[in-house]
N, C-alpha and C positions, 0 to 999 in steps of 0.2 A: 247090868246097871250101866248107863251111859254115863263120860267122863264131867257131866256138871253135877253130879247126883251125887251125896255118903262124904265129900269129905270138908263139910262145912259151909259149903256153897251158898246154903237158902240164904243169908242174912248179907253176905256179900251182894246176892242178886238181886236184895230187896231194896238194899242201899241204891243199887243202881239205877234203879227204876226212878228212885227220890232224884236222884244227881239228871236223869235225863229229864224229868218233871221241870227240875229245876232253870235245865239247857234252855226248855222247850218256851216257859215263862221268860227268860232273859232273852232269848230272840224276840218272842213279842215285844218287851219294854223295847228291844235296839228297832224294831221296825218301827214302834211308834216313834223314838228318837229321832230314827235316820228322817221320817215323812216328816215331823215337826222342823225338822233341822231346814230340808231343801226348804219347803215352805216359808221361811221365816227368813230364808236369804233369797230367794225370789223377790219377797216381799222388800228388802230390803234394796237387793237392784233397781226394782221398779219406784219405789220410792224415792231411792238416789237421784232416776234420772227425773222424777219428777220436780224433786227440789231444785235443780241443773236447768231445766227449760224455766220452772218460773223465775230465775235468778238471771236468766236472759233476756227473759220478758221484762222483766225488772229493768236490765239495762238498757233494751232496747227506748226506753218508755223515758231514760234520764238522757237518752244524747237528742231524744225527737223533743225533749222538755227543754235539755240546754240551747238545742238549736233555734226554740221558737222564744225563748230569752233572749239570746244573744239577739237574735232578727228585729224582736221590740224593739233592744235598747237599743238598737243600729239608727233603726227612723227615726226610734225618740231625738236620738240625738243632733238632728237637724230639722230645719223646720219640716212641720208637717200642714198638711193641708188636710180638709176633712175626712177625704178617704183613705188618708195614710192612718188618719185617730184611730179609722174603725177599723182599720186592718190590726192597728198594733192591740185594740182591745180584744180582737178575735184571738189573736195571737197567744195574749196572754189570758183568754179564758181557758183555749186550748189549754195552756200549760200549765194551768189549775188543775183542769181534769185530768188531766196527766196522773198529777200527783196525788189524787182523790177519786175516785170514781166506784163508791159501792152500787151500785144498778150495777155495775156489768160485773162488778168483784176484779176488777185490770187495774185500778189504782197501784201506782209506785207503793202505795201503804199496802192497798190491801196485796199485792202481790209480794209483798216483803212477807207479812204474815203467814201467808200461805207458803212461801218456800221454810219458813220456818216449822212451818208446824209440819209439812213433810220429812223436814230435819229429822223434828221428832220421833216424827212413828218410822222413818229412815235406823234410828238409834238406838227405838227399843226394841225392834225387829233385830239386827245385827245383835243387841247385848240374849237376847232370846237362843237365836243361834248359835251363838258360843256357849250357852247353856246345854244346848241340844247335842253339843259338839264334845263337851265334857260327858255327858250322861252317856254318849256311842260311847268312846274310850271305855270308859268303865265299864260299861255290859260289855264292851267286845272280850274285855281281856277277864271278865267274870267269866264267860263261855269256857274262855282256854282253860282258864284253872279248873271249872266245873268237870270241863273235859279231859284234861291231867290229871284230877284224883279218882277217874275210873281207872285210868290205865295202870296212873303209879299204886290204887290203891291206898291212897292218900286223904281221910276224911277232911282236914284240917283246910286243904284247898278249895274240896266243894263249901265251907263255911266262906271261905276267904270271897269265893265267888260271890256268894249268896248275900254279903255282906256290899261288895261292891254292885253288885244288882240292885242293894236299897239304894245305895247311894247315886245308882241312875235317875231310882225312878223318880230320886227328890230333885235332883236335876233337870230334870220331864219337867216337875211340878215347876219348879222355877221357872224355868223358862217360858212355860206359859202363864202361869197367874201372875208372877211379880219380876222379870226378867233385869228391873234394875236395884235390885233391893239387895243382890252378892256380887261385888265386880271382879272376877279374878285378872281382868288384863286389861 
């Protein structure tokens, strides 16, 4: 008789099997974490610097506005002759369109809205990731206990894991369906 054999073994080794079942599902949920996670602060990087350039474009667009202001009122302010009228009305068409220009979507408005709504999806990406970021934590450290109540022979740990494994995978779930609807930070 070999020494896993006769002294009660079958039911310990059966448990085992459940506890590495269990290992083997909580890696899953941590790899789809971990991919959700980079993905969700990628997304956020790239979104930051997207709201960053149009919030330049933005300014750029208010010092070419103020400077074709300022230029108007300069000629307004002495006589003008009729080439001066048309220069200060180009001037100040310009710096209308400045301030407005849906055909090209570069408007000061419309380019305010746009860095804003980058914001957005800038904020619900990062609030996603931190979801992503709780959900690792809690399967990593479900593994360890999973993998501590073989060794110590500890059932109550592999629960403990299995428990903390839900609470990844509702984390997962957060994080992608409603990522600002729990804030913990």
């Amino acid at each position: 008789m070999s020494a896993g054999h006769g002294h009660g073994h079958g039911d310990h080794h059966g448990g085992n099997k459940g506890v590495a079942l269990l290992i083997a599902l909580l890696a899953l949920v941590l790899a789809f974490s971990e991919t959700l996670g980079k993905g969700a602060q990628t997304s956020a990087l790239a979104l930051n610097i997207e709201a960053s350039n149009l919030w330049a474009f933005f300014q750029a667009k208010t010092i070419r506005q103020t400077v074709l202001r300022t230029a108007a009122e300069e000629v307004e302010s002495g006589s003008m002759n009729e080439a001066a009228k048309k220069q200060v009305g180009k001037w100040k068409d310009t710096a209308q369109r400045y301030q407005s220009e849906p055909e090209t979507n570069e408007g000061r408005d419309q380019l305010a809205a746009r860095a804003k709504a980058a914001e957005k999806k800038r904020d619900n990406s990062m609030a996603a990731y931190h979801h992503y970021e709780v959900a690792s934590a809690a399967v990593q450290i479900a593994i360890v206990l999973a993998s501590a109540s073989i060794i110590a022979e500890i059932v109550a740990l592999a629960w403990i894991g299995a428990g903390l494994g839900v609470l990844g995978v509702v984390f997962c779930a957060i994080g992608f369906f409603a990522p600002n609807s729990v804030h913990l930070f």
